[in-house]
C-alpha positions as CSV (number, residue, x, y, z in Angstrom):
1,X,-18.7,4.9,11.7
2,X,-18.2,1.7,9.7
3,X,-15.7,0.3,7.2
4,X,-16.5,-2.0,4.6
5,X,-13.2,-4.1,3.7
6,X,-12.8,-7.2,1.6
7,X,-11.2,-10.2,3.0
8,X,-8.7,-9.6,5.2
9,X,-6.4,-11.8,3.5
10,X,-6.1,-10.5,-0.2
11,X,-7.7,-7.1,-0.2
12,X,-4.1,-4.7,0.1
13,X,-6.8,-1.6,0.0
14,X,-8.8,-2.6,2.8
15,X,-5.6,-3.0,5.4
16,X,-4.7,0.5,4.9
17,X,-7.7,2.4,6.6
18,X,-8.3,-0.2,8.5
19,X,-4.9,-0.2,9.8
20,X,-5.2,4.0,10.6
21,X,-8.2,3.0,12.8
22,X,-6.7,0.4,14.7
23,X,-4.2,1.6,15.6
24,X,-5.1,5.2,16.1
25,X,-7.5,3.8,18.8
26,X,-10.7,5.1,16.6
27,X,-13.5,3.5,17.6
28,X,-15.2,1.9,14.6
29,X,-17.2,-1.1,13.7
30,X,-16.7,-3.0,10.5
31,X,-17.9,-5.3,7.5
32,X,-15.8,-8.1,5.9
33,X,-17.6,-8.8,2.3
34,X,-15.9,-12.1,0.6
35,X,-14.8,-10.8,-2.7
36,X,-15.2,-12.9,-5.8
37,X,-18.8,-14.4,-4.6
38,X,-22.0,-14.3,-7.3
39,X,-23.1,-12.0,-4.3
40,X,-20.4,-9.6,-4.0
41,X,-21.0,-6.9,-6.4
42,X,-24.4,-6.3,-5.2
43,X,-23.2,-6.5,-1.2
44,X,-20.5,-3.7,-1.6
45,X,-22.8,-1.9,-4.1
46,X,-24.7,-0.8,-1.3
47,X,-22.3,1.0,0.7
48,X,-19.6,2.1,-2.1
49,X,-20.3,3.8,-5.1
50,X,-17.9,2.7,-7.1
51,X,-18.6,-0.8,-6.4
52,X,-15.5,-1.5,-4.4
53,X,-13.9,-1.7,-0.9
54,X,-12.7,0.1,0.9
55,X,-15.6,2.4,1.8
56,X,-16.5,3.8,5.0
57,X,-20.0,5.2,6.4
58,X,-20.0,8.1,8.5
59,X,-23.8,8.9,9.4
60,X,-25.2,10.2,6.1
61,X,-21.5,10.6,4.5
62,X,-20.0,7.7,2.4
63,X,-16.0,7.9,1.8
64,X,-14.6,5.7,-0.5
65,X,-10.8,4.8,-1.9
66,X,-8.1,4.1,0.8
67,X,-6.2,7.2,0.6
68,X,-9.2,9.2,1.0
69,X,-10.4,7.8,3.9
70,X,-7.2,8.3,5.6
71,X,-7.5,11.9,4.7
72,X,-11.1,11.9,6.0
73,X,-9.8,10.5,9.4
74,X,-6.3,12.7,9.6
75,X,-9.4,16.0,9.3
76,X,-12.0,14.3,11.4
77,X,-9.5,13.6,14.3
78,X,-6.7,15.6,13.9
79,X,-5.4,15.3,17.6
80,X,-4.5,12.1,16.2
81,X,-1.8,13.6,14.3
82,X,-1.9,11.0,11.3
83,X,-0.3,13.3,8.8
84,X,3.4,14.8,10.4
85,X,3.2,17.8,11.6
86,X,6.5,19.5,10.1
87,X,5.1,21.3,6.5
88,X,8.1,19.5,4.6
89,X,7.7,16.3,6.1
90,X,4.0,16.5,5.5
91,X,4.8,17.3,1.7
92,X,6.8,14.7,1.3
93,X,4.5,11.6,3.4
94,X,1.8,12.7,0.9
95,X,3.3,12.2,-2.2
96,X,5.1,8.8,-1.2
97,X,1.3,7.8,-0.2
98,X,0.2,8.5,-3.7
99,X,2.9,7.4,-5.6
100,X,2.3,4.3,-3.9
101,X,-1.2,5.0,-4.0
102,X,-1.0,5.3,-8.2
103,X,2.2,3.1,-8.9
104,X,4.1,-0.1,-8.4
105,X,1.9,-2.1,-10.7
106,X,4.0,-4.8,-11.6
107,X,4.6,-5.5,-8.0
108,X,0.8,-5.7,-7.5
109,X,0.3,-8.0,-10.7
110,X,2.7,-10.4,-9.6
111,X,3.0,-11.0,-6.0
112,X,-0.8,-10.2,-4.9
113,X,-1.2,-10.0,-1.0
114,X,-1.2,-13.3,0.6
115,X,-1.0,-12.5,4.1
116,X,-1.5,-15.5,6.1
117,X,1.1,-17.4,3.6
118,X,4.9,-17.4,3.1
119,X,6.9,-19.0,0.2
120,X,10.3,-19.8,-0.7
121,X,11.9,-16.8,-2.5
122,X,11.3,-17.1,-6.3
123,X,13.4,-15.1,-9.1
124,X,11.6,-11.9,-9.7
125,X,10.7,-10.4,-13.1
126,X,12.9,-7.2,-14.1
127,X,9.8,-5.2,-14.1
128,X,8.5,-6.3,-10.4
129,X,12.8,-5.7,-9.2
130,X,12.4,-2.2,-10.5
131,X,9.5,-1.7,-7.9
132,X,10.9,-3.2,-5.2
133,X,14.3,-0.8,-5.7
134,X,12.3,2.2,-5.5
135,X,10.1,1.3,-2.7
136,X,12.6,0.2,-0.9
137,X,14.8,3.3,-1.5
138,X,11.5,5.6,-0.2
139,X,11.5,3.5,3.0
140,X,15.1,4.3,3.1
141,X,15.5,8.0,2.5
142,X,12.3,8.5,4.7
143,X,14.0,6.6,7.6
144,X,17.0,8.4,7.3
145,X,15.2,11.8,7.8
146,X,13.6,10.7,10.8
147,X,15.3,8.2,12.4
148,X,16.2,10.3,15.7
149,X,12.2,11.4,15.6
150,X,11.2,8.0,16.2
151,X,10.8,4.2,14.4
152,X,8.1,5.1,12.1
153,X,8.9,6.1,7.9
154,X,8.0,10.0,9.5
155,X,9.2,9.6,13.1
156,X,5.4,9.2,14.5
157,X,3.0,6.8,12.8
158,X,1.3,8.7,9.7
159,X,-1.0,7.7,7.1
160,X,2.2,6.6,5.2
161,X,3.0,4.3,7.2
162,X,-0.6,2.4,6.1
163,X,-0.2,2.7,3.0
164,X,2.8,1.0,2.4
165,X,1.8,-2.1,5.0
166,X,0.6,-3.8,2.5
167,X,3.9,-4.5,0.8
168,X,5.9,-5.2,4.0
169,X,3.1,-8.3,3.9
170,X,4.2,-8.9,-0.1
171,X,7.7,-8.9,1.0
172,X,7.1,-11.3,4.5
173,X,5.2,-13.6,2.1
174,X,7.6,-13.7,-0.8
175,X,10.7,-13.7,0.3
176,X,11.7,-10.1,-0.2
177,X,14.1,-9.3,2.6
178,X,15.6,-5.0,2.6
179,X,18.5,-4.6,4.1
180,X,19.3,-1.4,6.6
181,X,16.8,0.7,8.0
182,X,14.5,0.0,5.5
183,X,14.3,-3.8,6.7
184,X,14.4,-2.8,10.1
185,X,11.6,-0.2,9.5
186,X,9.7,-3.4,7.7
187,X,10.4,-5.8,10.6
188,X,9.1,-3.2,13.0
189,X,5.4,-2.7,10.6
190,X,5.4,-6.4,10.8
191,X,5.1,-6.8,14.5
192,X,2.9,-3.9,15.0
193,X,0.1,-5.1,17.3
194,X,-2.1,-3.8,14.4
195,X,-0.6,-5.6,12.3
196,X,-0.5,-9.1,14.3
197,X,-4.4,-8.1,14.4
198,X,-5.2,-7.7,11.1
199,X,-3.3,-11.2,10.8
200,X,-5.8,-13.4,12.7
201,X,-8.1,-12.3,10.8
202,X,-7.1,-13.1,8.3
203,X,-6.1,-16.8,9.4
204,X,-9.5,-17.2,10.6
205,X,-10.9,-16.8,7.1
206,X,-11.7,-19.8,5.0
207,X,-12.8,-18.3,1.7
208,X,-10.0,-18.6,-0.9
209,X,-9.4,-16.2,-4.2
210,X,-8.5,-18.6,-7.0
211,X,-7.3,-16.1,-9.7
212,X,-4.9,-15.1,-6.6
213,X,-4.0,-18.4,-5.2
214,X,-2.9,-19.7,-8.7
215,X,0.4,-16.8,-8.1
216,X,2.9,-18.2,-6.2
């Protein structure tokens, strides 16, 4: 298998898979296209049909959109248990995983990922605040289900867990700090060895995103 990502530190739909493989020990080898480059378009074009990363190439299969690959890898290697195993849990990881999947646009608008920088925290527009409160009170309830199960949103690491990794980096880079479990469950996605991973990466990269570096 390969995954195609975009740079490691901007592209929020390429940490998500990525971050299911890693640290679900699934062997895979991967392709970092620079996004934004005159050569771009025509690089992921010929791995992704719809023109944009994440995909990932599976011998003759191509899966692209981050929430599909997930599901992809949960039925490909299910003694991995990625999804929880409890029907009612399960129900409920999926649809915080495409609400955040479909939603919180105003959060994605205005504080892009960023993930090797940090900034001072800045006033927040109503619009982006109403985001934050309702991902924040997801984290929440989901930790307060399954706290005695284990330190993960569904007890075990699931597919949830990757999708909302990406905003624990928004919130590490600008300033957003939960209180309660929800900050602890935060902290704890922050240090994950995965995680820490994905952030040299990053780091090591020295192609920059203007249209994303002029947010700050």
């Amino acid at each position: 298998m390969k995954i195609i990502l975009g740079n490691k530190s901007y592209s929020s739909w390429s940490l998500r898979p990525w971050l299911v493989l890693e640290h679900a020990g699934i062997p895979c080898e991967e392709q970092v296209i620079p996004l934004d480059l005159p050569t771009t378009a025509a690089e992921i074009a010929r791995s992704s049909p719809s023109g944009r990363v994440p995909a990932l190439t599976d011998g003759d299969l191509t899966v692209w959109e981050s929430l599909s690959i997930c599901e992809y890898l949960a039925d490909k290697y299910p003694e991995k248990q990625l999804w929880p195993r409890d029907r009612a849990a399960r129900a409920m990881a999926r649809s915080v995983s495409a609400e955040m999947h479909a939603g919180f646009t105003a959060l994605r608008t205005h504080c892009p990922m960023k993930f090797k920088e940090t900034f001072a925290p800045q006033p927040l527009s109503r619009e982006v605040q109403a985001d934050v409160a309702r991902i924040v009170a997801i984290w929440d309830e989901c930790r307060r289900r399954s706290e005695k199960e284990g330190p993960f949103l569904f007890g075990a690491f699931s597919i949830a867990d990757a999708m909302f990794a990406p905003v624990v980096s928004r919130f590490h880079t600008y300033g957003v700090k939960p209180a309660g479990v929800a900050g602890a469950w935060a902290d704890m996605m922050w240090a994950l060895p995965a995680m820490q991973k994905w952030g040299v990466g990053a780091r090591a990269e020295t192609f920059r995103m203007a249209r994303y570096d002029q947010v700050t």
